[in-house]
KEPA-955102 format. One record per residue (C-alpha): x negated, y, z. Coordinates in steps of 0.25 Angstrom, whole numbers, plus 5000, padded with zeros to 4 digits. Layout:
N
XYZ ...
//
This chain:
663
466956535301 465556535302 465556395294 466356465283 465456575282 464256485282 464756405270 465156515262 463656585264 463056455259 463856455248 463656605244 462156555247 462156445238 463156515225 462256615226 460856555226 460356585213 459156655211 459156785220 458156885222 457256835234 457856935244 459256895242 458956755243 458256775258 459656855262 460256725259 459656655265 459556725277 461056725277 461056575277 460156565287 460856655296 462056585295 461556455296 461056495311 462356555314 462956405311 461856325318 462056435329 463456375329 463356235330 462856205343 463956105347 464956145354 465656045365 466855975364 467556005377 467356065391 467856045403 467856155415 467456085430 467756145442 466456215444 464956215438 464656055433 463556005443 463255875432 463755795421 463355645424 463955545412 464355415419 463555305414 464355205413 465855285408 465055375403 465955485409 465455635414 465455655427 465455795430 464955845442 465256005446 465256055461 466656045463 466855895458 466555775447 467255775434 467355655424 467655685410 468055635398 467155675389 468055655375 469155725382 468355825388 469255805400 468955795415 469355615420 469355655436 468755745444 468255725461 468155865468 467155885476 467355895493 466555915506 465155945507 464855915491 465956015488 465456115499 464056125493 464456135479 465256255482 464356325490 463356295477 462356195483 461856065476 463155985483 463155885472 464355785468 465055675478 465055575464 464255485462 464055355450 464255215452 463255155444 463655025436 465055065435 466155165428 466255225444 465955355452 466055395467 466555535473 466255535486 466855395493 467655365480 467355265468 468155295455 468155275441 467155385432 468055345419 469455365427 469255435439 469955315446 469655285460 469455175465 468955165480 468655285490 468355285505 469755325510 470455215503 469455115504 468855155516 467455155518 466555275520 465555275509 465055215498 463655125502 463355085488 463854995473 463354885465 463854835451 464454695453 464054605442 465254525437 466354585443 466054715436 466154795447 465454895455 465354855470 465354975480 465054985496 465655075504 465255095520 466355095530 465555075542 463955075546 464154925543 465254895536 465554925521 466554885510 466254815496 467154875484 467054785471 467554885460 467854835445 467254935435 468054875425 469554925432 469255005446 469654875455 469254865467 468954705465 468754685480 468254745493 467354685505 466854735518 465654705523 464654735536 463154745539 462354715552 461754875549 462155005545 462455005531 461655125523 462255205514 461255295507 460755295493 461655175482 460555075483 459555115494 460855115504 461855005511 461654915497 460354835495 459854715489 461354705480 461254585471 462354495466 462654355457 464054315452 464554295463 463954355474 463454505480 462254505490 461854625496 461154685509 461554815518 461154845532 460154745534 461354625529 461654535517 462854535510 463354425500 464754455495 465554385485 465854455471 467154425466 467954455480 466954515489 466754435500 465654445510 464854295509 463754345516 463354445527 461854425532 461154525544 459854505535 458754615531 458754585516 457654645506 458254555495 459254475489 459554395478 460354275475 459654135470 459754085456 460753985459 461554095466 461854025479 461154095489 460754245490 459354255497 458854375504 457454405506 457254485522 456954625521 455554665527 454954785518 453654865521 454354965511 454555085514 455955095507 457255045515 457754915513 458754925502 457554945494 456454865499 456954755491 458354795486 457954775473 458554645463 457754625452 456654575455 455854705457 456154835465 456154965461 454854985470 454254855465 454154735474 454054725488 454054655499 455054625508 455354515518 454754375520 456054305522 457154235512 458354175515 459654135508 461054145508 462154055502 463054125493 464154065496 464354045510 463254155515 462554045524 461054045522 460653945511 459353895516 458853855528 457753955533 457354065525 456154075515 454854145524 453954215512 452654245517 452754385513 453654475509 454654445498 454354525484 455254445474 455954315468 456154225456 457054125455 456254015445 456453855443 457653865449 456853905463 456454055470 455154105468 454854205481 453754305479 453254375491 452054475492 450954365493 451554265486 452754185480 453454045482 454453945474 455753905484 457053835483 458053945482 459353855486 458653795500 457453895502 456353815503 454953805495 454853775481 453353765480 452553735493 451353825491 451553975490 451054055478 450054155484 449954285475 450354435477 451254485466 451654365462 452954405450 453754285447 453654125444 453854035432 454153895432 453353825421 453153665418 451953645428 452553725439 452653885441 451954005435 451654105447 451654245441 450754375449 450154495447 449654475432 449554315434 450154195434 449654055441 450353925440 450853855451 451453705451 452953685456 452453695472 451753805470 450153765469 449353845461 449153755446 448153855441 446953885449 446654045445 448154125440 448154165425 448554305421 449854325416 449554375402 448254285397 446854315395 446954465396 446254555407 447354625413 447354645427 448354695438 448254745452 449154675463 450054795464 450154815449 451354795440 451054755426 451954715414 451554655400 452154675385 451554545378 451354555362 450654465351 449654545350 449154565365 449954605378 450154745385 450054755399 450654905407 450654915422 450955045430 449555105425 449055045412 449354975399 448354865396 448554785381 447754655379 447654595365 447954445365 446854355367 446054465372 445554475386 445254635386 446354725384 446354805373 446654935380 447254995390 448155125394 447955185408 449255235411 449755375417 450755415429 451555475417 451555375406 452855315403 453055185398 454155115389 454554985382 455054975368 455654825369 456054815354 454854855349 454054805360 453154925360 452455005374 452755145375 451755225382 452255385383 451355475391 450855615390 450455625375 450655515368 451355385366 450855255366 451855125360 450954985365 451154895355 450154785351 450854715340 451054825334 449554885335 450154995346 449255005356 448255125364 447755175349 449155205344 449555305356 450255425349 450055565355 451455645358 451355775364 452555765374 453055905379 453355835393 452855695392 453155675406 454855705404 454755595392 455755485397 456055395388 455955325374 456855265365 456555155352 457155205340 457255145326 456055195323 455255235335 455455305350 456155425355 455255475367 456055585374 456255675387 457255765390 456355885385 455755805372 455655685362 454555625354 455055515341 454055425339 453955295330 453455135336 452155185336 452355335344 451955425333 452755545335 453955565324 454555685331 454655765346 455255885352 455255945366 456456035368 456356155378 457256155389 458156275388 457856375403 456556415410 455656345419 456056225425 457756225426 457956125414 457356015423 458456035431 459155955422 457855845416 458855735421 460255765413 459455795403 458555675401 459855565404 460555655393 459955595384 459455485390 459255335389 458055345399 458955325413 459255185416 459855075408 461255085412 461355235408 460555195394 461755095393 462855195395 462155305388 461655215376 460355245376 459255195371 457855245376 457055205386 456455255400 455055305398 454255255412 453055265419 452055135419 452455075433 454055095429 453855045418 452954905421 454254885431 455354885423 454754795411 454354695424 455654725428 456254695417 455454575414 455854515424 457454525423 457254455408 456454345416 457554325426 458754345414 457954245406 458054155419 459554165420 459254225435 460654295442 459954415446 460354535438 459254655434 459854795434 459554825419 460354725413 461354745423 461554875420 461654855405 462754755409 463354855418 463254955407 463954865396 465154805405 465454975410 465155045397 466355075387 466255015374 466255145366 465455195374 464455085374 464355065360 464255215357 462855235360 462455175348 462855325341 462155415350 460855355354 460055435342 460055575350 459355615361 459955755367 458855875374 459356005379 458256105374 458356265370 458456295354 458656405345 458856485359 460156385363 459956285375 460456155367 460656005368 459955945355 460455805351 459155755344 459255625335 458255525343 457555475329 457355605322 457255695332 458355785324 459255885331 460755825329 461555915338 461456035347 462156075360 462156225364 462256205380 461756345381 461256305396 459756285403 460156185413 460956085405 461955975413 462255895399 462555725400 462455665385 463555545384 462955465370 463955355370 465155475368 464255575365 464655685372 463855795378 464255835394 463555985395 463856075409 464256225408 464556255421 465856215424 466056165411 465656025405 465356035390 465755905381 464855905369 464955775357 463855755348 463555645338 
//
């Protein structure tokens, strides 16, 4: 009605909009301007279903990999279909959760994600998200409680361990692909296995080849066999490290002595090459294991003169770096490869080269013929004829271009032309800077408080180029993301378009709708609604295409890290680094319309704000900055998840979950 009364104005505004006398014209068109409020007023979109829970919804989590709603209220969980706006299955809420729920304390839910997988757990149950299927739980299987989960590689299967005594656990081989349970394995420590928190718990050290799953809990090594589960190998051994030699036919554990202040799971439970923490010490000792029959492979075990920090496997031999030094050995008998051990701190890796190995440390490298002598007298920098200097302790990483090379460590940014010894300037950075790597254009990203700085020599982008941006709350700005013809930059309170070079094309900060600080409540939903910023596998499931903004020491890691893992992919090593794992993971699990869907839905970018005295959720095209759509929620504390691959909004009302589709 209101349309039909909009259109027959405009045309009794048009028919009639011949010369009038200047008063009548202004009652028109206050006319059509009123009416054309009322019809804006109206068109707020409205959802497409709703679905009445059992009581107030608690959260809305959207499952990464099914991309299902998981809906958390304090009577229960719900999965839904969002197309249907129908509930899939339900789990009601008992015992102590259900008590504090009821008497309105903070009792939280009894379910839980399996990472990696299209799985949940209630309680002591494993079922399907997408089908509610359940597939092992304690009474039936009959353990007590779940210690911990991996992915299995190969088998495409999630492998669970459940306690059923203080020493004694079983091993649950599921298929993600069909619910099967593939096999089941029992086995036993020399210690109390701990259950605490997935990862800092019974489970450390978890690695796995083809073939074989190694593993350590309560102070024992595990070597189990993949395709039927059967235990190879049970060792009363202290184990800091594991990992299986380049050959695969032995697994080689590295004792377990660290100063460090963290329990043993995480003092060096770590697999690729560098720990969350960085590097550390840990025992003297290395010794080996056949993978096949579980007997040791060498004859005495390899004594390091300190303690272990970190391996390569190079030539065909393994390269052992401890805290004072490193050496070359034999990996298939255990003994010396070189007869004189290299003598340096922070030594990083090896390289073999025709005249004998190129030792790498600090920001050095010295070359070593094939026992280990030293071939050079004094070691050579790393990068050639340019002052840059390190401290011991200090991390650096290096962006080499035609024109010069950049160096960033956790405090500064250091350019150097080439062919020139001084640097040409350098950038003392701050606790709050935040860094970012632009790959396809191969530009440095600088944000902090005010400006923007992109480091590119080759393109003359350097410290004179810095581009003043007044961010509302530079410290809340999370991540960038290339477009076509420059960078999103964005919190969940604000965003600033730039092009390559950081000039500002257009920026907004929307007010959060309520007083004081109660939106913060909510920072995290917000900020993952929009996302793209989390890790890799939900910017897998969720299509998205930005970037983590992170601070200088973060940042030197992860390219070292990273680094690293295209080295070792490059030397066809078996180990497997999380990143392209995950991406693996994500592409064997995800749905294929749901995969390919992103495709459609990565130019918006949602913020809740207040506007035109409605509390809103504004889609906002990433290029242009243009308002595409609006969302009257209507609420100060908004629980909303955004799902772009079905595009579909998830928006709590107390008890009642909103289903909102957008374009």
């Amino acid at each position: 009605m209101i349309f039909h009364e909009f259109f027959c104005c405009l045309v009794d505004f048009v028919t009639f909009a011949q010369p009038l006398k200047k008063e009548t014209m202004k009652t028109r068109l206050f006319s059509l301007t009123f009416i054309l409020t009322i019809v804006l007023g109206f068109s707020q979109k409205k959802p497409d279903s709703s679905i009445t829970l059992d009581s107030k919804i608690v959260n809305i989590n959207l499952h990464q990999i099914t991309g299902i709603p998981v809906v958390t209220t304090g009577g229960g969980v719900y999965g839904i279909d969002g197309e249907k706006g129908e509930k899939i299955w339900e789990f009601n809420e008992t015992g102590f959760v259900s008590a504090l729920n009821s008497l309105g304390q903070e009792g939280g839910t009894s379910f839980s994600e399996i990472p990696m997988s299209p799985f949940g757990k209630f309680n002591q149950t494993i079922f399907n998200i997408r089908t509610g299927n359940k597939i092992i739980d304690d009474k039936t299987n009959g353990y007590k409680k779940f210690i911990d989960n991996k992915f299995i590689y190969g088998k495409k299967a999630i492998l669970f361990f459940a306690k059923v005594e203080k020493t004694i656990a079983k091993l649950f081989l599921v298929s993600v692909e069909n619910d099967a349970v593939l096999w089941e394995s029992s086995i036993e420590s020399n210690k109390k296995m701990v259950s605490g928190l997935t990862g800092f718990g019974g489970i450390s050290n978890f690695i796995e080849n083809n073939d074989r799953i190694a593993f350590t809990t309560g102070k024992t090594v595990f070597l189990i066999n993949k395709e039927d589960g059967k235990v190879i190998l049970t060792e009363k051994y202290d184990a800091g490290r594991l990992f299986f030699t380049e050959d695969n036919k032995s697994l080689i554990a590295v004792e377990n002595k660290s100063s460090s202040l963290i329990g043993g799971a995480l003092k060096a439970g770590f697999t690729m090459g560098l720990s969350l923490l960085g590097k550390k010490a840990i025992g003297k000792e290395v010794l080996a294991f056949d993978v096949n029959t579980g007997e040791e492979a060498w004859k005495k075990a390899i004594k390091l003169d300190e303690g272990f920090v970190d391996y390569q496997f190079e030539d065909g031999k393994l390269f052992l770096m401890h805290k004072d030094g490193a050496k070359l050995y034999d990996y298939n008998t255990g003994k010396e490869a070189w007869k004189k051990e290299f003598k340096k701190s922070k030594v990083k890796s090896v390289e073999k080269t025709s005249e004998g190995y190129m030792v790498y440390y600090k920001n050095k490298k010295h070359l070593v013929d094939n026992t280990g002598k030293k071939i050079w007298k004094r070691p050579q920098k790393v990068i050639e004829n340019v002052d840059f200097e390190v401290d011991d302790e200090e991390e650096f990483t290096a962006f080499e271009y035609d024109n010069g090379v950049i160096f960033v460590t956790s405090n500064r940014i250091e350019y150097y032309e080439k062919g020139e010894e001084d640097r040409v300037y350098r950038i003392k950075l701050r606790e709050d800077d935040k860094l970012n790597y632009d790959e396809e254009n191969n530009n440095i990203i600088l944000v902090r408080r005010k400006s923007i700085a992109v480091l590119n020599p080759d393109k003359g982008l350097g410290l004179d180029e810095v581009k003043k941006i007044d961010f509302h709350a530079h410290k809340r700005i999370s991540a960038i993301e290339v477009r076509d013809n420059g960078y999103f930059v964005y919190s969940d309170w604000e965003y600033v378009i730039t092009d390559f070079k950081g000039n500002t094309v257009k920026k907004e900060h929307f007010k959060q709708p309520g007083e004081g600080l109660r939106h913060l409540k909510n920072v995290g939903a917000v900020a993952l609604a929009f996302g793209g910023a989390a890790t890799l596998l939900t910017g897998v499931a969720n299509g998205a295409s930005g970037s983590a903004l992170h601070g200088a020491g973060t940042f030197v890691g992860q390219r070292n890290l990273a680094n690293q893992g295209a080295r070792q992919a490059r030397k066809g090593t078996n180990q497997m680094y999380a990143g392209a794992a995950m991406v693996d993971v994500g592409n064997l699990l995800w749905e294929g319309e749901r995969y390919s869907a992103f495709t459609a839905t990565k130019k918006s970018a949602f913020f809740y704000t207040k506007k035109d005295d409605k509390k809103v959720l504004l889609q906002v095209d990433k290029d242009s900055g243009e308002i595409t759509e609006s969302f009257e929620f209507g609420v100060n504390e908004p629980k909303y998840k955004i799902d772009k691959p079905s595009k579909r909004i998830y928006f709590r009302k107390g008890k009642d979950l909103k289903i909102f589709t957008y374009n």
